[in-house]
N, C-alpha and C positions, 0 to 999 in steps of 0.2 A: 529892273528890280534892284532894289537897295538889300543887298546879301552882306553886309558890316561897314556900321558903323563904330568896330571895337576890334581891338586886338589883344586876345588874353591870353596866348604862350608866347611871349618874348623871352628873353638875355640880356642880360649884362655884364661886363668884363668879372661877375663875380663865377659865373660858370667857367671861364677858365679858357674854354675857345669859342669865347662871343669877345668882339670888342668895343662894347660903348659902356658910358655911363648912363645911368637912370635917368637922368638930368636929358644926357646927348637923346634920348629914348621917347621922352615925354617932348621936348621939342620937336622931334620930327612929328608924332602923335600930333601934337596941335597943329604945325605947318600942315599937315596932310587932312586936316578938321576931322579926327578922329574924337569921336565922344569919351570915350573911355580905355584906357592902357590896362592889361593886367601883365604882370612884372612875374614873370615864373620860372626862376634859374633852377638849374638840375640841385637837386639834394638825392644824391648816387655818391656811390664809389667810384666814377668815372673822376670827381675835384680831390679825395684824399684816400689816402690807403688807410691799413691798421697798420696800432692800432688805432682806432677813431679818437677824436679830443674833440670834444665842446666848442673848444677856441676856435676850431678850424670853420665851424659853422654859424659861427656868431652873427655875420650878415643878415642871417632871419633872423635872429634877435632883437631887433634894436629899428627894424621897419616901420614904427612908430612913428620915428624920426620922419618920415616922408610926409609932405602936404598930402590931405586928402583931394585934393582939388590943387592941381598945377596947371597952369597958362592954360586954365578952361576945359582942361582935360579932368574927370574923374581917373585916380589911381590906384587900384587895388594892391592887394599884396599875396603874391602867388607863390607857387613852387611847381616845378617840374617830379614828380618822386619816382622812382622806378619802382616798378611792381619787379621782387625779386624772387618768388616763388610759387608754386602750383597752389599754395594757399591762396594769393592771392593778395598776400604781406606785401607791405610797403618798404622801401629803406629806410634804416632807423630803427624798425617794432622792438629789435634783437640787442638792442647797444644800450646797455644801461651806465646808467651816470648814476654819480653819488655828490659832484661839486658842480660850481657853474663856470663862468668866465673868469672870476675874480678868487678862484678857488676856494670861495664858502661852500660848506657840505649842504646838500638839499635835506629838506625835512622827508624824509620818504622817499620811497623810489623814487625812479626817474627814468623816461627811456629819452633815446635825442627824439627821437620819431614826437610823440608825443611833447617834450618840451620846444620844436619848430612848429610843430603844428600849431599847436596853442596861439600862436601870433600872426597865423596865415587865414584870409579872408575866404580862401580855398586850393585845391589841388587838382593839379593834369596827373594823372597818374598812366604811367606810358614803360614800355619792355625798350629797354636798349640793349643787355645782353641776354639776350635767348637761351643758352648753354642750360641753365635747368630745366628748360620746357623739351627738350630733347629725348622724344621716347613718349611722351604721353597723349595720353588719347584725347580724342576731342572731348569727352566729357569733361576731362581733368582741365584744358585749355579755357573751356566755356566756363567751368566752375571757378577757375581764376579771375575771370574779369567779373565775374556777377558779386565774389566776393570785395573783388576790390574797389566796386562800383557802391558797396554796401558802407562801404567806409565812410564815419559821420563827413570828413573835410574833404572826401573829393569831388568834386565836380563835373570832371573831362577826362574821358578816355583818351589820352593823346597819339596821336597818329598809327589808327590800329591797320590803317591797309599797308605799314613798311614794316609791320613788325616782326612778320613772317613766320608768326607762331599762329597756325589754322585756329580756328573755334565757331563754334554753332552762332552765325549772325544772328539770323531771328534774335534766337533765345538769348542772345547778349542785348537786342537793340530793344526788346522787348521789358525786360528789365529795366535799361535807364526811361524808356518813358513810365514805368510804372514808378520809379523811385522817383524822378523828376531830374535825372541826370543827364549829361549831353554828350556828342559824339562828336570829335574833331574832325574838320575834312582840312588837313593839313596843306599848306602851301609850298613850304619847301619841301616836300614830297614831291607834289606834282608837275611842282616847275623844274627839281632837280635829280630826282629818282624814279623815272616816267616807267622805269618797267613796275613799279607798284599801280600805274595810272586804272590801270584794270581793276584791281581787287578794292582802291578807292571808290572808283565810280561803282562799282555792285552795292560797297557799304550805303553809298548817299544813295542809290535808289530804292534799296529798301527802305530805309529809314523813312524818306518819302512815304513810301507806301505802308509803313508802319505806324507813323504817325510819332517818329522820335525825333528830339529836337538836337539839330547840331550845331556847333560852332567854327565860324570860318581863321582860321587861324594863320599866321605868317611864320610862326619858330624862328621869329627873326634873332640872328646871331648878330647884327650888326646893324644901327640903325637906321643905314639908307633901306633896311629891305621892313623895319615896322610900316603897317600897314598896305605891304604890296599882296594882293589878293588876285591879281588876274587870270593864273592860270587856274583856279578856283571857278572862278566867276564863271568863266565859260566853262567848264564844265559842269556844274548848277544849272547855268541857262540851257545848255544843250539838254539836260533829262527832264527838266521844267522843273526843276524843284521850288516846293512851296516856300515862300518869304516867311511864311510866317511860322514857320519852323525852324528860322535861323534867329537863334537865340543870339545873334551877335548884331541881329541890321539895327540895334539900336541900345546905346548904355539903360535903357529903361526895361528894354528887354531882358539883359543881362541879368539885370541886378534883379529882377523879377523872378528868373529863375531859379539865383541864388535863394532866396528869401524861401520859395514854392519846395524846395531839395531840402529847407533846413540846412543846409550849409551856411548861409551866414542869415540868421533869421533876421535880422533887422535890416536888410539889404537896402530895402527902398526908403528908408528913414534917410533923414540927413546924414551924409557921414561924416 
């Protein structure tokens, strides 16, 4: 089974403890005849403290600058966002700006959330600090990811069996296939934080059996590891998971689903 031909949560030295360039990132991509790259460094509190500056974040800014098309690889333009509260809120919603990089005043509000987003093809929206999920009930949990699933730019729940905050699968997985959203079965989870390998493999077989579509992902921090999928692989092979619910075995897949989610509606058009 052909389970990705793409890898859309990567790093780059702009996340802070990844170290490749985009460049380094998209060669390995082609060396490895990957279809498609999506580029999704953290946009968290994890790269700058308060208070927040514009400046510090200008890397999604200015993503334009990238070929759409590098050494034969399609490349998107991602972000990692941490989901930061039981709402469901992304990082950013709460940081309003009034200037930009050049210190011109914006015409009208501003949040950073909303002025990154703006330039991002889509979002892994993923819990790194837990600390506000502490105490709440599964409803509350469940109701976080459906809202943040609701979100126009996200697209990927990212690595929900390490995050170690419980919530109602079904009713999470059941959601992104009604919105057309997908579910990560993370790589460096499985090959590196095997006591999650359990609560991973429950997610993928439901999903299986739900009929929700995932994506096979690497969270590569450094280039040698884009596109390494194996301990993935077999564990897919092992539950029989359908190919054809891996929204990643091919860039036409991807971008299909992008297109089908309204997240980037012209997906399958030229880019």
């Amino acid at each position: 089974m052909n389970y990705s031909c793409c890898d859309v949560h990567t790093h780059t030295l702009y996340s802070r403890h990844a170290y490749s360039t985009i460049a380094e990132n998209i060669t390995e991509a082609a060396d490895k005849g990957l279809e498609l790259l999506g580029s999704a460094d953290h946009f968290s509190s994890m790269l700058y403290g308060e208070p927040y500056d514009v400046k510090d974040f200008q890397y999604f800014l200015n993503m334009r600058a990238w070929p759409r098309t590098w050494k034969g690889v399609v490349l998107l333009r991602g972000a990692e966002a941490d989901i930061v509260d039981l709402d469901g809120n992304l990082f950013g919603h709460n940081i309003a700006l009034d200037s930009g990089i050049t210190g011109a005043s914006y015409d009208g509000a501003q949040t950073l959330k909303d002025l990154v987003f703006d330039e991002l093809d889509y979002v892994v929206a993923s819990i790194h600090n837990r600390s506000f999920a502490r105490g709440a009930t599964l409803a509350q949990t469940t109701q976080m990811y459906i809202n943040a699933l609701h979100d126009p730019k996200v697209q990927v729940l990212g690595h929900l069996g390490r995050a170690n905050v419980p919530f109602d699968v079904d009713e999470v997985l059941f959601c992104a296939k009604d919105l057309g959203k997908l579910i990560e079965i993370n790589e460096h989870t499985l090959s590196d934080q095997q006591q999650f390998s359990e609560s991973c493999q429950h997610i993928a077989q439901r999903a299986a059996e739900i009929g929700t579509q995932i994506v096979v992902s690497s969270d590569a921090h450094i280039c040698t590891a884009i596109g390494g999928f194996d301990t993935v692989h077999t564990m897919l092979k092992a539950i029989h998971f359908p190919e054809e619910l891996v929204a990643t075995r091919s860039a036409q897949a991807f971008l299909t689903s992008l297109e089908q989610s309204g997240v980037m509606p012209h997906a399958t058009q030229p880019l």
